[in-house]
N, C-alpha and C positions, 0 to 999 in steps of 0.2 A: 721235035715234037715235045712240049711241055708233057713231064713226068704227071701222072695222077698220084695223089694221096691217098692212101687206102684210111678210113676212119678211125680212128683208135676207139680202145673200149669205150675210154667216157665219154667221147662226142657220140658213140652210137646211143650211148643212156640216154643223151642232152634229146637225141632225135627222136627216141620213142618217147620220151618228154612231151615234147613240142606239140606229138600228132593225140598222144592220150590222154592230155586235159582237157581243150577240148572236147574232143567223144564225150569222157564222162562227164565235165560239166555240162554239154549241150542235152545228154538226154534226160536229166533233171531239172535242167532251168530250159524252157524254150524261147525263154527271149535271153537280153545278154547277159553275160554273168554277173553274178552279184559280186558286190566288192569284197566278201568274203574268199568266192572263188577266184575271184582273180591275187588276191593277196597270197591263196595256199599253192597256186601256178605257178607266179613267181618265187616261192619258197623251192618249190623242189627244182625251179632252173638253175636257182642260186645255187642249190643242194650240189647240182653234177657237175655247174660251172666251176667250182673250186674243188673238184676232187670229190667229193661225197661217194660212198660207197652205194652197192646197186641196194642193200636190204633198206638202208635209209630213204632212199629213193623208192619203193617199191611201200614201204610201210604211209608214207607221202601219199602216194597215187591210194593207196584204199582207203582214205578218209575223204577222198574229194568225193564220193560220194553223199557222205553225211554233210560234208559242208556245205555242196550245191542243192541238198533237199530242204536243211534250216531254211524256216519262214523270214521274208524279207519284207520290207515296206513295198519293194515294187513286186513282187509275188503276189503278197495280198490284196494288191490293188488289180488283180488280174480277174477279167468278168468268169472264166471259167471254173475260178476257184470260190468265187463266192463271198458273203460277209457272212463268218458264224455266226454273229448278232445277228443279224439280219434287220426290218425295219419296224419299229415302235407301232404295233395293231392300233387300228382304229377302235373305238366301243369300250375301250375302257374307263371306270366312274361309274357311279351308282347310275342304278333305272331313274327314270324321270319323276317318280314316286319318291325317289330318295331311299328308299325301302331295302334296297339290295342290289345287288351284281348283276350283270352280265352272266348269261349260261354259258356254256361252252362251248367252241366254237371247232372243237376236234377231240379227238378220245386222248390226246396229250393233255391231259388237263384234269382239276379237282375243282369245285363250286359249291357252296352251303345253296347257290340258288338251283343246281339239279333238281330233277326229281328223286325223292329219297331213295326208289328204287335201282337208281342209274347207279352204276358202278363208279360213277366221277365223283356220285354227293360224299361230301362230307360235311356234317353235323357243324351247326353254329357254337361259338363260345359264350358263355358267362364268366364277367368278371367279378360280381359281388360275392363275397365269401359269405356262407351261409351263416348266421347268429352273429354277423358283426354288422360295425356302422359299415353304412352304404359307402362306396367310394365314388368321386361326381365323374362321368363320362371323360373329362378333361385329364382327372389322376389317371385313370383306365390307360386313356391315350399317350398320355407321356410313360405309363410302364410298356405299353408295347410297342413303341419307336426305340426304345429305350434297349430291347431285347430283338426287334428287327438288325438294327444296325450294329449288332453282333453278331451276325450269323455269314458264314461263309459268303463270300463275293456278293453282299447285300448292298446297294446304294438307292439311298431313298431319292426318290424322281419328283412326286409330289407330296403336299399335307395340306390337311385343309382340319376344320375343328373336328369334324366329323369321318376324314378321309386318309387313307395313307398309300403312295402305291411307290414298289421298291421295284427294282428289274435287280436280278439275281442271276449274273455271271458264274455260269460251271464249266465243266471238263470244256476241252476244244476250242473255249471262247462264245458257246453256244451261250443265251440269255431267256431266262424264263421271265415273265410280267407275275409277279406278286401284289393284291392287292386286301387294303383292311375296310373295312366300312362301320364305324357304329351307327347300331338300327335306333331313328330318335324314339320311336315308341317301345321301348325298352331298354333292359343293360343288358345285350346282347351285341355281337359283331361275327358279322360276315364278311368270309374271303374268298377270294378265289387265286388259283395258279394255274399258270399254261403259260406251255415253251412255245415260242413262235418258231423254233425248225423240226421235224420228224421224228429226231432222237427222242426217244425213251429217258425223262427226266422223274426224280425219286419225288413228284410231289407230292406225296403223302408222307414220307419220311421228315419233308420238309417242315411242312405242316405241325406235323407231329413236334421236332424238336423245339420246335417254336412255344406250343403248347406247353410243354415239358418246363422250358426255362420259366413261363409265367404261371406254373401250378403251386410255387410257394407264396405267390401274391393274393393266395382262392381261385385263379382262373380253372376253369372247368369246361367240356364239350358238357350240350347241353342235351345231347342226345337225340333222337328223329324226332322231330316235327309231325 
C-alpha cells in the first residue's frame, strides 16, 4: 500500500493560496482577472513556493483586495459600470437668434438665460472697464479662452468668433458642458454650465472663479436684467 504524505506547513500555505485568490479576486472583478490580480496571485505562490513565511503571505492576500477593485480598461468598459463622462448633450450653441443659451435642462445646472428668479440664473458678464477705451469683442475673447483653459480639467471643445464651449472634467471622471457666448448687440457674454450625470457639481463656484481670474481685465457681473 503506497505510504500517504501528510502536507508540510508550506504546501498547506501554498493550498490556501491557491483556493483564496481566487475568492477574493472573483468577488471584486466579475469577469476575469485583471492582469494586476493575476501578477499579485502569482507573487504570493512564488512567496510560499520558496519558503516565504506565513505573515508575508497573509500581508499578500489583504491587498488583493485593493488590487482587484483598481479600475482597469476592461472594467471600465463594463455596461453595468458605466461611462462617468457619459455622452456629449444635444442643444448646445446659441438659440437660433444668436442671442443666448440654452436654459437648463435639469436643477444640475447655472444659465444667464433662466429666469432671474430661478435658483440656476446667474447674472451676465461685462467686459468693458468702466472710463476706459472700449476693448473689441475679439480682445474680450481671446482674455477669456485665455483664462478658461486654465482652470481645473478644462478642454476647449469648440470656438467660433462669437462662441466658446469647454467640457470640464471633475472628481470620478464625471464631465460638466461649460459654455461662453458674446451677445452681438452688446459687450456682454452669456454662459451656461450643467453636468450631464446626477452628481452635485460646484457650478457656481465654477463660474465664480472664472469671473474672479478676469476682474483685473474690468470684467464684471452685470447684475439682474
Amino acid at each position: 500500500v503506497p505510504s500517504l504524505e501528510m502536507p508540510t506547513s508550506s504546501s498547506r500555505w501554498l493550498l490556501l493560496a491557491a483556493a483564496a485568490v481566487p475568492a477574493v479576486s472573483g468577488f471584486f472583478t466579475p469577469s476575469l482577472p485583471s492582469a494586476a490580480v493575476r501578477s499579485q496571485s502569482a507573487s504570493l505562490s512564488l512567496c510560499m513556493s520558496e519558503g516565504g513565511d506565513r505573515r508575508g503571505f497573509l500581508a499578500g492576500l489583504l491587498t488583493l483586495p485593493l488590487v482587484a477593485a483598481a479600475p482597469s480598461e476592461a472594467s471600465a468598459q463594463l455596461p453595468f459600470l458605466g461611462d462617468p463622462k457619459g455622452e456629449r448633450p444635444s442643444g448646445l450653441g446659441p438659440r437660433a437668434d444668436g442671442r443666448y443659451l440654452n436654459l437648463c435642462d435639469s436643477e444640475n445646472c447655472v444659465s444667464t438665460s433662466e429666469d432671474v428668479y430661478s435658483k440656476r440664473y446667474l447674472p451676465p458678464w461685462a467686459y468693458n472697464p468702466e472710463g476706459e477705451k472700449k476693448k473689441s469683442p475679439a480682445t474680450a475673447k481671446a482674455e477669456l479662452l485665455a483664462v478658461v483653459k486654465e482652470q481645473p480639467g478644462a478642454k476647449i471643445i469648440k470656438e467660433t468668433d462669437t462662441y466658446i464651449y469647454a467640457e470640464f472634467e471633475r472628481e470620478l471622471g464625471l464631465v460638466d458642458d461649460v459654455e461662453f457666448l458674446f451677445n452681438p448687440n452688446g459687450e456682454t457674454v452669456e454662459y451656461r454650465s450643467a453636468a450631464r450625470k446626477k452628481k452635485k457639481s460646484d457650478h457656481r463656484g465654477r463660474i465664480r472663479a472664472i469671473r474672479l481670474a478676469l476682474a483685473p481685465k474690468g470684467w464684471k457681473s452685470v447684475g439682474y436684467r
